[in-house]
ZAMARGU-4260 file (C-alpha; in steps of 0.2 Angstrom, whole numbers, plus 5000, padded with zeros to 4 digits):
<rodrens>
0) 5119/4874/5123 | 5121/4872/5104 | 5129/4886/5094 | 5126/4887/5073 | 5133/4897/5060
5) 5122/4903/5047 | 5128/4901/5031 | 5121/4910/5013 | 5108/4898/5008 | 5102/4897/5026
10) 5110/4882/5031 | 5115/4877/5049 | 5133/4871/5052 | 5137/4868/5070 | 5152/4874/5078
15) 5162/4875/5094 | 5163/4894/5095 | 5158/4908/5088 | 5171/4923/5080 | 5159/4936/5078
20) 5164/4941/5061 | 5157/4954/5054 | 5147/4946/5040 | 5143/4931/5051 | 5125/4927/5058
25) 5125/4914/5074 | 5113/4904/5080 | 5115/4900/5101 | 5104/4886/5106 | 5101/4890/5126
30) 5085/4878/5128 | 5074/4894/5136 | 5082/4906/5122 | 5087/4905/5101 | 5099/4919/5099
35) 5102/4926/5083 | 5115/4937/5083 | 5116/4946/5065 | 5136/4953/5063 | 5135/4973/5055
40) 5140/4968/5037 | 5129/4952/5035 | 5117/4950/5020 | 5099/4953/5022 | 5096/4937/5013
45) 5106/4927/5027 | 5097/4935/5041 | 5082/4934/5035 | 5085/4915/5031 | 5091/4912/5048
50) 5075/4922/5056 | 5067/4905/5047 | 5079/4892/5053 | 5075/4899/5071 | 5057/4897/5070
55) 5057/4880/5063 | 5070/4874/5076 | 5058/4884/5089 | 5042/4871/5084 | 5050/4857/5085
60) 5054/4861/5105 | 5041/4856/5115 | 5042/4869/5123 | 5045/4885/5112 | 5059/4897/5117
65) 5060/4912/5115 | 5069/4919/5099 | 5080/4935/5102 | 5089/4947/5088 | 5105/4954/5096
70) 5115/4963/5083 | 5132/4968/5085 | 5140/4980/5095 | 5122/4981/5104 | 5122/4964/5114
75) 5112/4964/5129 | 5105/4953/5142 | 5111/4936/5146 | 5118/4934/5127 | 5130/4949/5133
80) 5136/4941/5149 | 5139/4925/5139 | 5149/4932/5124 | 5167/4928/5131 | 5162/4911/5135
85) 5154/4908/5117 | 5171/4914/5110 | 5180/4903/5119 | 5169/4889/5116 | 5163/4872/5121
90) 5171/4854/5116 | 5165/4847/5095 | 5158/4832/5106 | 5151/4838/5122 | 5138/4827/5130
95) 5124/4841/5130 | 5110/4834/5118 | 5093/4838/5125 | 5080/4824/5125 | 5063/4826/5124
100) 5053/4818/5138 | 5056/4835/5150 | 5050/4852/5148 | 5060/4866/5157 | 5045/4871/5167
105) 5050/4867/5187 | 5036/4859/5194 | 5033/4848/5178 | 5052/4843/5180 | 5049/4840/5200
110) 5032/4827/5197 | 5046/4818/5183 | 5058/4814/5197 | 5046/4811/5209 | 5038/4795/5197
115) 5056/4791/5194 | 5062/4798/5180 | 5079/4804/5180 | 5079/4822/5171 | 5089/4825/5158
120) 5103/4842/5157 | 5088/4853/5152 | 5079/4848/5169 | 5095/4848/5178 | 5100/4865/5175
125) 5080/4870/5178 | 5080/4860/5197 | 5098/4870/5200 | 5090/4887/5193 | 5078/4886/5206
130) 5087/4882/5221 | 5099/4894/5218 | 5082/4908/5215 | 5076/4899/5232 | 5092/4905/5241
135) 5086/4923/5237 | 5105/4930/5236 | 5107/4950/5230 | 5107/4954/5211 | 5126/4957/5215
140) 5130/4942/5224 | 5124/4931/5206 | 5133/4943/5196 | 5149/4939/5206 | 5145/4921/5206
145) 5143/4923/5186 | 5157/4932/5185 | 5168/4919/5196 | 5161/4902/5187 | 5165/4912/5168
150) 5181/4917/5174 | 5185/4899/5181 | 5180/4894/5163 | 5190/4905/5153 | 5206/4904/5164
155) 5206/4885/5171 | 5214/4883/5188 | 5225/4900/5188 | 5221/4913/5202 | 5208/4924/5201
160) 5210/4941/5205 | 5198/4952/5215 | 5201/4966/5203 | 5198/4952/5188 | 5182/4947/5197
165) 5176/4963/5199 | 5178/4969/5182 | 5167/4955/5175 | 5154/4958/5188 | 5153/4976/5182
170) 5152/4969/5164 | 5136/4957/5169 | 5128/4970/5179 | 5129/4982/5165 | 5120/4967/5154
175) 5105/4971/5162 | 5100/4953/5163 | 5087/4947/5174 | 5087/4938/5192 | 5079/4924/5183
180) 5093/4925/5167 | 5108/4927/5179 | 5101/4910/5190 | 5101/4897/5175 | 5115/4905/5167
185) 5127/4899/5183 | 5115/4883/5185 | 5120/4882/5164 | 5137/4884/5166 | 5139/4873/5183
190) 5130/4859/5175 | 5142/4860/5158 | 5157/4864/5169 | 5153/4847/5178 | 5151/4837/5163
195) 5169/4845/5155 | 5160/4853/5140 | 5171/4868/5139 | 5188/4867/5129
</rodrens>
């Protein structure tokens, strides 16, 4: 995961968090998704130069992502049920830069390892996306594993309450995100949980 502020001239300047400022528009790097998340008082001029950025960063990928406008105070999805982890941010010098030779695509990633190739985080996270879908757990059960690995996160090795636990369940059920979303979000943050990236 990268995250970006987007400054007036449409330059990228890479960050540990985001603050969601009002004027501010945010860039989130998520391999499979580029958010832009656009704050209320930001200039037309500075989302509309960051709508370029996106797309430029998008044809590089070898894989494109899809691009996502979330504006504030209307987050939704998988952006919505990540927003207290981007606020809490990831480490300047996280270990988490994509390489190129794998594609996110499972079965792509699965003939990779099978010549040899070790994958990279991207396929990583993929090959633990799909054996957490393969478990077929509830929509509720992922939401309460999400809820538990972002409180983990956000609170380090302090008990967890039930009532803490089920709040941010609620919270990422009301997202609306999808079974697919809610499996490589835990597989995502697993994988950068493991490898310390979080501050």
């Amino acid at each position: 995961m990268k995250l970006y502020s987007v400054a007036e001239n449409g330059a990228l300047r890479k960050i540990g968090k985001l603050a969601f400022a009002d004027n501010a528009v945010y860039l989130v790097d998520d391999y499979k998704n580029l958010y832009l998340w656009f704050g209320q008082k930001a200039s037309k001029k500075k989302k509309d130069l960051s709508k370029k950025k996106a797309e430029v960063l998008n044809e590089k990928k070898e894989t494109p992502a899809n691009i996502q406008i979330v504006y504030q105070g209307k987050e939704f999805g998988a952006f919505l049920a990540m927003m207290d982890l981007l606020k809490k941010g990831l480490k300047a010098k996280a270990p988490i830069e994509r390489r190129t030779e794998l594609e996110i695509d499972y079965e792509d990633t699965m003939e990779l390892i099978d010549i040899g190739l070790e994958p990279d985080l991207e396929g990583e996270i993929t090959i633990a996306a799909h054996k957490l879908a393969l478990e077929k757990k509830s929509y509720d059960d992922l939401c309460k594993d999400l809820a538990k690995v972002q409180i983990n996160i956000i609170k380090g090795k302090s008990k967890i309450t039930a009532a803490e636990m089920n709040k941010k369940a609620k919270e990422i059920h009301k997202s609306s995100s999808t079974y697919e979303e809610l499996c490589w979000l835990i597989a995502e943050l697993n994988m950068l949980l493991k490898k310390k990236s979080f501050k």
